[in-house]
N, C-alpha and C positions, 0 to 999 in steps of 0.2 A: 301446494303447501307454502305457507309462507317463510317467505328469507332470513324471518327474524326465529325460525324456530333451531332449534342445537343442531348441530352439524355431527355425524357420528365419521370419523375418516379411518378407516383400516390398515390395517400394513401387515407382513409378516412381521416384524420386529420394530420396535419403536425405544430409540436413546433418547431418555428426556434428559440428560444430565443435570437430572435435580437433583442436588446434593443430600436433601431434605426426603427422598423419596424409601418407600419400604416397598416399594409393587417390582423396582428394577432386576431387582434379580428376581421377581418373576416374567420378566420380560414383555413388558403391558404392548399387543396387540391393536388398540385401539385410543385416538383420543375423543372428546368431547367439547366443544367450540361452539361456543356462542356471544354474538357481539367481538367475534376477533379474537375472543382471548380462550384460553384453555380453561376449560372447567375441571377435566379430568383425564388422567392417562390410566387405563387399567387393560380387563380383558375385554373382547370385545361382546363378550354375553352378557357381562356385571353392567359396562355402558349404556347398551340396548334396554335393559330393564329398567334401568337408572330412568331412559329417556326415551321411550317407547313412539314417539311423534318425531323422534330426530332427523333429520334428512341424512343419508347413505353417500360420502366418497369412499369407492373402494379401490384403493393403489395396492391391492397385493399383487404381486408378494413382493415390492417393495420393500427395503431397512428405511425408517423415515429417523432422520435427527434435527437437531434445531437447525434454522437456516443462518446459512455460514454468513459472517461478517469480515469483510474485509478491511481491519485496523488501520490500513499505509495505502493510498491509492493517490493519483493526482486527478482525480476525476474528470474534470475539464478538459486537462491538459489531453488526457487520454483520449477522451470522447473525439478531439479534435485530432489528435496523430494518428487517430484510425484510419483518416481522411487523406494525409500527408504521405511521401512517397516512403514508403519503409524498404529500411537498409540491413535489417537485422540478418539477411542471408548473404548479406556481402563479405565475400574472403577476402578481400584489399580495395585499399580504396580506388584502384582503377575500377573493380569492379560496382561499389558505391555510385562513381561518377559516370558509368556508362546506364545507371539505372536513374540519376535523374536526367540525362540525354535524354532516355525515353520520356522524359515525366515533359519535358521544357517547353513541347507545342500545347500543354494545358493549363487553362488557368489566366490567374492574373502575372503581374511582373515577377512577385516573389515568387520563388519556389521552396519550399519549407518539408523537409523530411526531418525522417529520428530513426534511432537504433542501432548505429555503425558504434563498433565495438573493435576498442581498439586492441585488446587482449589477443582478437583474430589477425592483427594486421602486420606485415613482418617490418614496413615503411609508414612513415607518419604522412597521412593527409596535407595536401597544399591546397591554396587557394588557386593557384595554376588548370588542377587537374578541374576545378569547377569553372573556370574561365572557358575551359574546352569546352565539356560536355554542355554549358547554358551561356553562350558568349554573351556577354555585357548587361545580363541577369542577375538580380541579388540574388543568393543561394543562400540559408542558412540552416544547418543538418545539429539536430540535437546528437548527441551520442548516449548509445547506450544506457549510462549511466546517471545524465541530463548533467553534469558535469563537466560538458566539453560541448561547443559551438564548431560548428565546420566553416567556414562563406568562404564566398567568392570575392575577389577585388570589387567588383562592384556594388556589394555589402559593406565591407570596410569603407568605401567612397565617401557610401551614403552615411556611413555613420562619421563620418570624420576621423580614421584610424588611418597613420601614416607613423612612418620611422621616429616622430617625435612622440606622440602620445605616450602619455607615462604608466603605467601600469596603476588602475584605479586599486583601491584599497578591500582587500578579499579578492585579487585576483591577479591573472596573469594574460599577457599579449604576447603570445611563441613570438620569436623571433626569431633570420636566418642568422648566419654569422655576419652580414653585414647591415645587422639591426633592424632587418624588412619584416614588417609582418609576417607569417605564415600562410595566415589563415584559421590558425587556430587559436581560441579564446577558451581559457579555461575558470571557473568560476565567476565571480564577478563580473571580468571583463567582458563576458557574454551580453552581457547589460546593452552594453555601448551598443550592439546593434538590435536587440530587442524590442528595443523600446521603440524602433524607428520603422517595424513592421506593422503596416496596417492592422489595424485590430477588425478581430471577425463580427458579422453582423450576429444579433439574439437571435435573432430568428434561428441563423445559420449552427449556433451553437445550440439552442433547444433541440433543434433536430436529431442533432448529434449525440445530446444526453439522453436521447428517447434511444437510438440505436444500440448506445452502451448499456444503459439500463437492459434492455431486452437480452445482451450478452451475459451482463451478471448475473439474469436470470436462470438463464440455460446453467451457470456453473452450480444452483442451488444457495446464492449468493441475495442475503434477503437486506442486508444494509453494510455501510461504508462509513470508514473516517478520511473527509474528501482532505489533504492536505496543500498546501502551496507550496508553490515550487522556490530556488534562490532566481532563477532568471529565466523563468517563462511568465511573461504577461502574455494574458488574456483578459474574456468577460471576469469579471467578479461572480463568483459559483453561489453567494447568496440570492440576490434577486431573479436568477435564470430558476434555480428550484422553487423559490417562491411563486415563479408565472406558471408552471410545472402544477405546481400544487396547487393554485387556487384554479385551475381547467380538470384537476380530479386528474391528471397524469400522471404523477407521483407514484410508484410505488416502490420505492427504496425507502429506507429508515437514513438519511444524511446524517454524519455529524461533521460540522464544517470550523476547521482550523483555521483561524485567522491569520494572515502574515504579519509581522514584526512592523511593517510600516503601516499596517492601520490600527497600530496598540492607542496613538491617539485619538483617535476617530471614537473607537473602539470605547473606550474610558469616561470622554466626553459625552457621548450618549447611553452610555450607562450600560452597556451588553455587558454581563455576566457569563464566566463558563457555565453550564447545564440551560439556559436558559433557551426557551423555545416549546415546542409542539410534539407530535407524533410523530412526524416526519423528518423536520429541520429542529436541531438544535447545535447551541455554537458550544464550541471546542473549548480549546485552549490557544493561546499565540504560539506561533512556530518563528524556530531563531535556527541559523547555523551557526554551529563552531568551525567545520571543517569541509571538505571536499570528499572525494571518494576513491577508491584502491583502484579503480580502470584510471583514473588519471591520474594517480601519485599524487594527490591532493587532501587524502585524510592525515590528519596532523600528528605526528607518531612524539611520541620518546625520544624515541631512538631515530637516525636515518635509514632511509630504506636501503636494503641491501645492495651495496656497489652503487653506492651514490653519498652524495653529502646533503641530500635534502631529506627535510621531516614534515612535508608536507605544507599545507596552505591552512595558517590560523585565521580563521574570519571573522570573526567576532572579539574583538579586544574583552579580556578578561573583566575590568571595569563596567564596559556598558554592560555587558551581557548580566550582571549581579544586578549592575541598574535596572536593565530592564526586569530582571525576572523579580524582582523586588518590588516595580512600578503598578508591573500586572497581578500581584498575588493581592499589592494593597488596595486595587481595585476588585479584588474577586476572578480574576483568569488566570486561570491557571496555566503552566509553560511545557509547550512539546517542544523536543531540541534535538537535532538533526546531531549523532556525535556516531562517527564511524572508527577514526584511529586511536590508539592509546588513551592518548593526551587528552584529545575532545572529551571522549567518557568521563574521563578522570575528571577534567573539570565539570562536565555537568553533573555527574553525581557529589560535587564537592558543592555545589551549588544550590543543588535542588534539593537535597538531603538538611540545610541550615530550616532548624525548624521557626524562624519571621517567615518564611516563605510557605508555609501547609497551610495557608486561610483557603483559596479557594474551594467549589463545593468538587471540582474533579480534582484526580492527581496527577503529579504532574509526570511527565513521560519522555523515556530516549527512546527517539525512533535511530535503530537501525541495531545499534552495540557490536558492531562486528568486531571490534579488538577489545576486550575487556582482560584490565589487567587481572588474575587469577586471583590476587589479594582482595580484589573488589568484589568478587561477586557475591557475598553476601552483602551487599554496603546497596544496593537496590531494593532489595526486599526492607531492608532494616529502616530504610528512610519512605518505603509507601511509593514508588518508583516504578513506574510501567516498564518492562521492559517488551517495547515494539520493534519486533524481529521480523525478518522477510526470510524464510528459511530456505526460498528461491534461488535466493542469490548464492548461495552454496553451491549450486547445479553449476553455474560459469563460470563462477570467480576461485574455487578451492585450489586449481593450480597457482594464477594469478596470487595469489596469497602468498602461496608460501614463498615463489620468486618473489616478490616485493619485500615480506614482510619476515621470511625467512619459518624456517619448521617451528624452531624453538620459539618464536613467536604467536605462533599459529596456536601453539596452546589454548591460547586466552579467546583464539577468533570464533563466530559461531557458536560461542559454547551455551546450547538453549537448556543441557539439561541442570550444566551449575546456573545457570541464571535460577532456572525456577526450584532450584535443592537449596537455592540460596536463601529464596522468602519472595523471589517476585513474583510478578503477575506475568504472565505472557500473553501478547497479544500480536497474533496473524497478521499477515499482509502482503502483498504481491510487490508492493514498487511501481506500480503499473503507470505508465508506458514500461518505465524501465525492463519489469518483466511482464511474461504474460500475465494475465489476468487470473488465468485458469488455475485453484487450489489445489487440484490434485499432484501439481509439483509441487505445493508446499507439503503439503501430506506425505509424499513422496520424502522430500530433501531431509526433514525433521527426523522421518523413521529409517532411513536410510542412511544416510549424511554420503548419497554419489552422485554423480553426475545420470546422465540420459544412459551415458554407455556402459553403468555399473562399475566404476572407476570413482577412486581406488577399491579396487574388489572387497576389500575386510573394513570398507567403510573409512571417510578420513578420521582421525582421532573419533573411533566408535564408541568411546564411552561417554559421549554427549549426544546421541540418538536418546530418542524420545519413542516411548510407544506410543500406537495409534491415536488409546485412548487420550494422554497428554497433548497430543496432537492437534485433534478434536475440541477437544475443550480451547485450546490456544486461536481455534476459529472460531467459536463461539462465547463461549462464558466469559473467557479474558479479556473479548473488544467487549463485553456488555460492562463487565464491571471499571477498566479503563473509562467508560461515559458515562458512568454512574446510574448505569442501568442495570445493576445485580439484578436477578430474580425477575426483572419485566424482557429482558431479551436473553437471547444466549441459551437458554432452557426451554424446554416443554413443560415446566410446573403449572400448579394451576395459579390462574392470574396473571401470566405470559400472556404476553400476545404468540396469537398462531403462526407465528413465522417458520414454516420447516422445510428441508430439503427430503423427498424421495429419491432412493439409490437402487440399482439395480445388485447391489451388492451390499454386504452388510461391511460397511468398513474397519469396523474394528475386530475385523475375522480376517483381515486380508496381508498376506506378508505386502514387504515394501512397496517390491514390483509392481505387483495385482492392484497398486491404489493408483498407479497410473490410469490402469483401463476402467475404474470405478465412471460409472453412467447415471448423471443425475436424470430421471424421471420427468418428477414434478417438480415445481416449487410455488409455494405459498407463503402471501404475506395477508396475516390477518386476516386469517384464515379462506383467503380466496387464490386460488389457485393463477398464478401469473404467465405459468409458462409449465407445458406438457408433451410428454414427447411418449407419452400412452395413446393409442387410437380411440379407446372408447372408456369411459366411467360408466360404472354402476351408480345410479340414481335410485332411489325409492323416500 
């Protein structure tokens, strides 16, 4: 039979989350695909007759929904620290430093890990304990939160970091009491030895995008908004998916956020946000204001509790209007990294000023974890993504309120006034930062506990989100954030066929039970990518 004839795909239950549909409450059975895209979602006897010559996927008893989108990733970044020694099971950083010991006979000079978290740690990290474990080895360990740099003395060497170096601008150089480095570089400062680690070969990094790609399949994860980091360099993530894509390996939908320093480049040649293909299309430019709550570096109001600091402001209030002013009057639109108080506060004062709505996407705060309670309508009201990682909830909710204190914590996480407020919500992992895997987001959202069901009555439970709200935040919300309403994010007809098969019907399942949720299938355009059924029904 030929390829190009309609594809009929089965399931016991199928969420098209089209908004537009009359079939869903009768709960349409089967879709209809051809050329990629959905023709129709109904019963599977109406389809059959509809399309008598169709070719037969049967995934029951599968719940099939649109294929999840991951809003907040660092794609690269990630693809590459899968590679890197990971710390994220380290309880102290002796124990950290006894796992790159292990790692130190492999490889080249540098040694490069991520994921030590300092929330776990009772002692702060030195560059001593890395001196031991890799003697006279650059060492340098993203944290957790990619907000904090680990190295070794012999990192700092290489970068030129001694008692005098001054603290560059958006960051900070630990120092002991008697003005020595640490070792530890928070924001910015991270820069200074970054930039001084050999960069990975294409090749090396294709590889690697081919590995990760095959893991977001497994998750029922059918595209991404790849974002950049404040101080990881790497390859540049447009031309490695473009080699991807013109060898037919591509099968992720990219949307790819440019950083803040190629707004020139950017402008000069004319790149537009939405502009692009099926596969690749560019974003918007990504800015930070602030730092992040593992480091005491998101920029508060107020000082953090039992301290005189309010965080780390990176972005002087002037450029940042500049920039986001330079890019709208070229057509790009602005993603902005804003975690404490302060930073929201200014980016919705920012991005809300209607000279800046030209672009054809809108513009977006990734992260909103402190939003002051008077604001949360003020997102919705100015057309405002709000890009939430509802992950981070899972580790950070003690951490919060120590930092940031209860009475504060109000404003923190709160996904369900964001979108009671008028926003859009859009998913996302953090990834390296967190796993990858959506079923903790699904999880954290409906829930609002940690892994160990803590705090048992949910923290501040009346910003839990059901399922359904949940769902749509992985789907519908990153399509309309890229200005792909009604072509991704849904099973409508004129969709492309991007869906995930579940061995559970998710939006039947208390909190818990979305943990053990078991993607199946997944398909992109309408060909199955990744399957974890033994056999298909063909006819």
């Amino acid at each position: 039979m030929s390829a190009d004839a309609p594809l009929l795909v089965l399931a016991r239950r199928i969420h098209t989350l089209d908004p537009a549909s009359t079939t869903d409450g009768l709960r349409p059975d089967a879709l209809l695909i051809q050329h990629g895209r959905i023709l129709a979602a109904g019963s599977a006897e109406d389809l059959r007759r509809a399309a008598p010559t169709a070719r037969t996927l049967d995934l029951r008893p599968a719940t099939l929904t649109p294929g999840l989108v991951d809003a907040h990733i660092h794609l690269v970044e990630w693809a590459l620290f899968r590679r890197d020694v990971d710390l994220t099971a380290a309880a102290s950083p002796e124990q950290a430093a006894h796992l790159v010991a292990r790692h130190a006979g492999r490889g080249s000079a540098w040694i490069r890990g991520r994921g030590w978290n300092p929330h776990r740690w009772a002692t702060a990290p030195t560059r001593e304990l890395l001196d031991r474990a890799a003697p006279g080895r650059p060492v340098a360990l993203q944290s957790h939160d990619m907000h904090a740099l680990w190295v070794s003395t012999a990192a700092l060497e290489l970068a030129g970091i001694g008692p005098d170096t001054p603290d560059p601008e958006g960051g900070r150089i630990v120092r002991d009491a008697e003005g020595r480095p640490t070792g530890l570089l928070l924001e910015r400062a991270a820069e200074l030895v970054v930039r001084g680690i050999p960069p990975v070969s294409d090749a090396d990094a294709e590889a690697a995008l081919l590995d990760a790609q095959a893991e977001l399949h497994r998750h029922g994860i059918t595209a991404v908004h790849c974002l950049p980091n404040i101080h990881v360099t790497g390859p540049d993530p447009l031309p490695l998916l473009e080699s991807l894509r013109a060898r037919d390996l591509l099968r992720l939908r990219v949307l790819v956020h440019l950083p803040v320093a190629s707004l020139d480049d950017a402008i000069r040649v004319g790149l537009r946000s939405g502009f692009g293909g099926e596969w690749i299309r560019i974003g918007a430019v990504k800015m930070f204001l602030d730092g992040a709550l593992g480091s005491r570096t998101a920029w508060l109001h107020e000082p953090y509790v039992g301290s005189t600091s309010r965080g780390i402001e990176v972005m002087p209030a002037d450029e940042f209007r500049e920039t986001v002013r330079r890019a709208a009057n070229a057509g790009i639109a602005s993603v902005v990294h804003a975690i404490g108080d302060a930073a929201v506060s200014r980016a919705i004062d920012v991005l809300s000023d209607p000279a800046v709505r030209g672009p054809a996407l809108p513009h977006r705060i990734e992260h909103v974890q402190l939003c002051p309670p008077e604001r949360f309508a003020d997102l919705g009201a100015a057309g405002i993504i709000a890009s939430v990682q509802p992950c981070h909830l899972i580790t950070d909710w003690r951490a919060a309120e120590r930092h940031w204190g209860a009475d504060r914590c109000r404003g923190a996480y709160a996904f369900r006034s964001l979108r009671e407020g008028g926003a859009v919500l859009a998913f996302g992992s953090d990834a390296p930062v967190e796993p990858v895997d959506p079923r903790r987001g699904l999880f954290a959202a409906v829930a609002r506990q940690d892994l160990e069901g803590e705090p048992s009555g949910g923290w501040f439970p009346d910003e839990r989100l059901t399922a359904a709200d949940a769902l749509r935040a992985y789907t519908a919300g990153p399509a309309f954030a890229a200005g792909l309403a009604g072509r991704l994010g849904t099973l409508a007809p004129g969709a492309a066929a991007d869906f995930a098969a579940w061995d559970e019907d998710p939006l039947e399942l208390d909190a818990p039970a979305l943990l053990r949720l078991r993607c199946l299938a997944t398909a992109v355009g309408g060909s199955l990518v990744w399957s974890d059924i033994p056999s298909h029904a063909h006819a």
